[in-house]
Short mmCIF file of the C-alpha atoms (twelve columns), coordinates in Angstrom:
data_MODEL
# 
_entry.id   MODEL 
# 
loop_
_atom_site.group_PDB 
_atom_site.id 
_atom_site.type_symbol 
_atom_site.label_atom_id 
_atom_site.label_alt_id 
_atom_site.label_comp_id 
_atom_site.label_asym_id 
_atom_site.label_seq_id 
_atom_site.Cartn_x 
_atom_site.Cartn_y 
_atom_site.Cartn_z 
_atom_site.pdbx_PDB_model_num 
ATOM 1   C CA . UNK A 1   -4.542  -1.988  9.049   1 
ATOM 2   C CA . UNK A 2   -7.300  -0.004  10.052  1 
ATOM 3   C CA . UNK A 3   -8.482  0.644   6.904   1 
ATOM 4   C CA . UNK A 4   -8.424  -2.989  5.647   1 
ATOM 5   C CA . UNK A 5   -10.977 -3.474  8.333   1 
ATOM 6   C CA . UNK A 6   -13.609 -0.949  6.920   1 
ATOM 7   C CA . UNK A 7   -12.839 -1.951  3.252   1 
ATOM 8   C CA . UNK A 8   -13.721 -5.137  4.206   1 
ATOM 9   C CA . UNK A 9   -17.035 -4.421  6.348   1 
ATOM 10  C CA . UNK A 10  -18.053 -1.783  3.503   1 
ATOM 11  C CA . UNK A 11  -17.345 -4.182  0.799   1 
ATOM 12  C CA . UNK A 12  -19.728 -6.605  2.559   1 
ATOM 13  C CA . UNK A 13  -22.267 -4.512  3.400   1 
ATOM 14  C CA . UNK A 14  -22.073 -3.307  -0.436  1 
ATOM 15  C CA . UNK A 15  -22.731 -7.227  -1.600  1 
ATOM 16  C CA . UNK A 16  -25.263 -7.852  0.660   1 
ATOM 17  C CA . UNK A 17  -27.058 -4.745  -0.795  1 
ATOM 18  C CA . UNK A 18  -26.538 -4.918  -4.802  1 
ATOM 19  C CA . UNK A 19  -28.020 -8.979  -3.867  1 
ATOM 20  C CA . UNK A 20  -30.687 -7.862  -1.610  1 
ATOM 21  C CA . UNK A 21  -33.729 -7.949  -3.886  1 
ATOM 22  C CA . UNK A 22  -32.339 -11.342 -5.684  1 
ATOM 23  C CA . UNK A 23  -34.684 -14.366 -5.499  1 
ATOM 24  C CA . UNK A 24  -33.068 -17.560 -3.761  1 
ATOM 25  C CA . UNK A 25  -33.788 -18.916 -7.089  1 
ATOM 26  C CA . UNK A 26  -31.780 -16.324 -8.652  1 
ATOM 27  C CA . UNK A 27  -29.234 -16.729 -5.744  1 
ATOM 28  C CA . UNK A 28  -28.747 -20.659 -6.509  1 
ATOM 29  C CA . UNK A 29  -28.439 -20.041 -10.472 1 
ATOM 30  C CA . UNK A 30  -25.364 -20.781 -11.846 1 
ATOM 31  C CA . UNK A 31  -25.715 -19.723 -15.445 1 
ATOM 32  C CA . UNK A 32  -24.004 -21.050 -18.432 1 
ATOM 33  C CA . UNK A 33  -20.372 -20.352 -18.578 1 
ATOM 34  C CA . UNK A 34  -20.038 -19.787 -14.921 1 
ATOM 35  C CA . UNK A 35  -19.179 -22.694 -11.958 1 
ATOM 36  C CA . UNK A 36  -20.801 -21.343 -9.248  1 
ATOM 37  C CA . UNK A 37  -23.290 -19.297 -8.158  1 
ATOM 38  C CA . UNK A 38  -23.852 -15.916 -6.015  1 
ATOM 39  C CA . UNK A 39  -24.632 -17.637 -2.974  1 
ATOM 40  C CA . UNK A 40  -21.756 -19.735 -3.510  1 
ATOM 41  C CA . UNK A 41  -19.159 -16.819 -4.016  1 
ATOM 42  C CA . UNK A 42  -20.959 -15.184 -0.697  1 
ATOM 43  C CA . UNK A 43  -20.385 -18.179 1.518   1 
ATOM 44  C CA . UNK A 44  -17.230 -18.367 -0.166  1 
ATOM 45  C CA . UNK A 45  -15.594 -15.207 0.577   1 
ATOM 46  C CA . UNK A 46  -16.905 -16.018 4.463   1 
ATOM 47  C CA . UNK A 47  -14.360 -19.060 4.403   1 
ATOM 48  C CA . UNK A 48  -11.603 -17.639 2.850   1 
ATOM 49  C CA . UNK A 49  -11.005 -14.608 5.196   1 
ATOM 50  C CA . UNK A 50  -11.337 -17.086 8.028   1 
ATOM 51  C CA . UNK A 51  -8.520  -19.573 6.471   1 
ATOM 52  C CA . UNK A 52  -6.023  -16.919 4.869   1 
ATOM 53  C CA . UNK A 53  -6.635  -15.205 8.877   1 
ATOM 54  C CA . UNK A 54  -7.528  -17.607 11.347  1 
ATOM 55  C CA . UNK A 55  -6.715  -21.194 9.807   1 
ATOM 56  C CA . UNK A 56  -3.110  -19.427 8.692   1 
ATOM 57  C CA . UNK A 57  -2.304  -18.181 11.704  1 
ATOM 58  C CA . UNK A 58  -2.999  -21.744 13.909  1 
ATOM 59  C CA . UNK A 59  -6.429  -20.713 15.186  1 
ATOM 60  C CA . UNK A 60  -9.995  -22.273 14.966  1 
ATOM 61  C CA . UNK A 61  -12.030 -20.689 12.543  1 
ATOM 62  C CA . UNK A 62  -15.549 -19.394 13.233  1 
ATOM 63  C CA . UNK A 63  -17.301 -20.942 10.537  1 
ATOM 64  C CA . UNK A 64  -18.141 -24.732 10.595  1 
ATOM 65  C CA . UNK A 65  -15.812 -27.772 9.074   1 
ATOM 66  C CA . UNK A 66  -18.908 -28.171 7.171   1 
ATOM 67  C CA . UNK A 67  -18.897 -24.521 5.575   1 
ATOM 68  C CA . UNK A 68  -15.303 -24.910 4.895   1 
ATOM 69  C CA . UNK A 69  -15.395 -28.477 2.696   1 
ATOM 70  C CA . UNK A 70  -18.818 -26.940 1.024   1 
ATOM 71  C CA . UNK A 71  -17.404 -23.380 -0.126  1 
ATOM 72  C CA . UNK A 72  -13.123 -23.485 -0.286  1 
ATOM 73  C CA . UNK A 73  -11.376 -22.685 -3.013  1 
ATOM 74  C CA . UNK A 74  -11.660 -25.622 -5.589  1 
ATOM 75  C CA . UNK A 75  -15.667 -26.021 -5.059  1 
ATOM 76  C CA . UNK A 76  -18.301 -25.796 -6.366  1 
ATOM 77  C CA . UNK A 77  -22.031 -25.113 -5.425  1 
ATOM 78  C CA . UNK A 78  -23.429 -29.434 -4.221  1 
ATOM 79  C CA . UNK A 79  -26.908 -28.130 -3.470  1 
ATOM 80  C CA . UNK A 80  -29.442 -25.242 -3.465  1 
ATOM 81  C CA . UNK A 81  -28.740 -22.980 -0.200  1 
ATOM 82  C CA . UNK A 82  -32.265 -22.351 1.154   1 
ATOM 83  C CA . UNK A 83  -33.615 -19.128 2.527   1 
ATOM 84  C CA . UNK A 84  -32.774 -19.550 5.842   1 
ATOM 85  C CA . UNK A 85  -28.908 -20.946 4.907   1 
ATOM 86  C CA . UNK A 86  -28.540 -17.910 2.838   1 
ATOM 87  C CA . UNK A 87  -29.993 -15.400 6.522   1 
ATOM 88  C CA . UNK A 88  -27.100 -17.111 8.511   1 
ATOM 89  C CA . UNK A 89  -24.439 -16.985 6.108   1 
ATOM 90  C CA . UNK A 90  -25.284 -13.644 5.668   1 
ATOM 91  C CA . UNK A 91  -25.352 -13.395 9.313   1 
ATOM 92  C CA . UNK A 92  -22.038 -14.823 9.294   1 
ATOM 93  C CA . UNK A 93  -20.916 -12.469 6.750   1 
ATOM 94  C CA . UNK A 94  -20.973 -9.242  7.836   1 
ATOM 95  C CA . UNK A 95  -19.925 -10.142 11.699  1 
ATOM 96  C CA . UNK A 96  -16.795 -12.155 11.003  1 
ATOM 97  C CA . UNK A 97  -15.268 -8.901  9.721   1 
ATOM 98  C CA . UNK A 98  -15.955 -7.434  12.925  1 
ATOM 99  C CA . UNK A 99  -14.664 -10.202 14.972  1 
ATOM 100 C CA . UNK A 100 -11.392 -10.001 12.890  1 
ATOM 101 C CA . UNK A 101 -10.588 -6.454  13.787  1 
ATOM 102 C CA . UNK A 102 -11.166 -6.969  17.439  1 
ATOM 103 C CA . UNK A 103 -9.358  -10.142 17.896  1 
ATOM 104 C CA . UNK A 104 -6.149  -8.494  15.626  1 
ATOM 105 C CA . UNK A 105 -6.486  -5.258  18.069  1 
ATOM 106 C CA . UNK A 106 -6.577  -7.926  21.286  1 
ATOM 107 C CA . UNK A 107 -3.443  -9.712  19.415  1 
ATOM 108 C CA . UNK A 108 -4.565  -13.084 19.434  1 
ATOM 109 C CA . UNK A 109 -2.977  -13.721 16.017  1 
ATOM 110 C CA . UNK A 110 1.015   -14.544 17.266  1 
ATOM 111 C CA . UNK A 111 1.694   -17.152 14.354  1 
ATOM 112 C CA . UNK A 112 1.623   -17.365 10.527  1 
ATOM 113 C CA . UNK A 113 2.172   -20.113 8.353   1 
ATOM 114 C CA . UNK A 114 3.874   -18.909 5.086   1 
ATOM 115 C CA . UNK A 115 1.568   -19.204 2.527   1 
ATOM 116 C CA . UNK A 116 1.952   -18.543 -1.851  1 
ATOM 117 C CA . UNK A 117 -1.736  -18.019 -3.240  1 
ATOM 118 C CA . UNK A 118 -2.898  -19.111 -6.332  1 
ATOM 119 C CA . UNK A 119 -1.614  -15.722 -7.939  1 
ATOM 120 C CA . UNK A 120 2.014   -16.185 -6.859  1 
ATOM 121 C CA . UNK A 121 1.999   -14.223 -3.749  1 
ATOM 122 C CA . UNK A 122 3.373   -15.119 -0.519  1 
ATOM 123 C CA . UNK A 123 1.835   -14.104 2.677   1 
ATOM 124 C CA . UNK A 124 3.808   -14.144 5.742   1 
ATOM 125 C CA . UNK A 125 1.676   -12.354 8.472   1 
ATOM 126 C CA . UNK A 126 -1.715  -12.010 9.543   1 
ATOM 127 C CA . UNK A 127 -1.448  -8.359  8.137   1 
ATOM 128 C CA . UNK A 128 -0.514  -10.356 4.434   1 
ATOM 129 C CA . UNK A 129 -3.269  -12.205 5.075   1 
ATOM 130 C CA . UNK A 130 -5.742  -9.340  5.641   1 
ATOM 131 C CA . UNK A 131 -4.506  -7.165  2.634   1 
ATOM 132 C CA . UNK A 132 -4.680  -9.929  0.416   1 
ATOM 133 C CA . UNK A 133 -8.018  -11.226 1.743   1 
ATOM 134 C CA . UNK A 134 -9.449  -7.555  0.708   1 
ATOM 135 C CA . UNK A 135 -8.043  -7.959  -2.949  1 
ATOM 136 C CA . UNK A 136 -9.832  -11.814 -3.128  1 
ATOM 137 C CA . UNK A 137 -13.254 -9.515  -2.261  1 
ATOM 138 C CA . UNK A 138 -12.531 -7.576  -4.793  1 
ATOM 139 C CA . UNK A 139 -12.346 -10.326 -7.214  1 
ATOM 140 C CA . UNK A 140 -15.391 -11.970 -6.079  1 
ATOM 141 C CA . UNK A 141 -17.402 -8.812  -5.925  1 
ATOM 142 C CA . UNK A 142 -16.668 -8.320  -9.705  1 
ATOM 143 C CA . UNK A 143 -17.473 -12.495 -10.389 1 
ATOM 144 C CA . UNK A 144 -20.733 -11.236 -8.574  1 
ATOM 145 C CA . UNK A 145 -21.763 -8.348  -10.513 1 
ATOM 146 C CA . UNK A 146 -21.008 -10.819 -13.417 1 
ATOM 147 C CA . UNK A 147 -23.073 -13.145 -12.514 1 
ATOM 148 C CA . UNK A 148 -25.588 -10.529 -11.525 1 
ATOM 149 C CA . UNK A 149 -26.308 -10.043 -15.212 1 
ATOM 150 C CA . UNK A 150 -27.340 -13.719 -16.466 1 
ATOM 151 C CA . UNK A 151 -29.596 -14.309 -13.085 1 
# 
């Protein structure tokens, strides 16, 4: 598992860096074709690591209700994110990962609810969830790149 933990910080680290030098402007455009925006993917990925981990598993997640309804899978961006939305989110962002790895390594994760994604898989353990949370970055890190292009 141990290297699902640094893909995940590295991936992170690698978004927050190719986005770095974006406007919030450009951040908050969602241009034609798309449905959301690179803020919005951001903030997304943030959620779904802590449902597929956290939520899945019977635990509070550490991100707000109000993150969750705002940036789940089947939304959409409601509102501009400001400046200082995007810093915390960000914030948010690159610590969760760590807080995953150290509360899998202190085992608080003792349940999982069986869960089939979107793409017909079915997770079954927090260590499905992790693995498969790492392939939805990679997904999102491509949407962003695409995005990236028309911003």
């Amino acid at each position: 598992m141990q290297k699902n933990f640094e893909i995940l910080l590295k991936m992170r680290q690698l978004i927050l860096k190719i986005t770095e030098n974006l406007s919030n402007e450009q951040l908050n455009k969602i241009p034609q074709g798309f449905k959301n925006n690179i803020v919005w993917n951001i903030a997304h990925l943030a959620v779904t690591q802590q449902l597929l981990c956290y939520q899945l598993s019977g635990l509070n997640c550490l991100v707000s209700e109000e993150m969750i309804a705002n940036f789940q899978k089947g939304t959409a961006p409601n509102h501009p994110i400001s400046k200082e939305e995007f810093e915390t989110i960000k914030k948010q962002f690159l610590q969760l990962p760590l807080q995953l790895e150290e509360d899998y390594h202190k085992g608080i994760f003792k349940n999982y609810r069986e869960y089939k994604t979107s793409v017909d898989i079915t997770l079954n353990s927090i260590e499905d969830g992790i693995i498969f949370n790492t392939y939805h970055e990679g997904i999102h890190l491509g949407i962003i790149l695409q995005l990236m292009k028309f911003v």
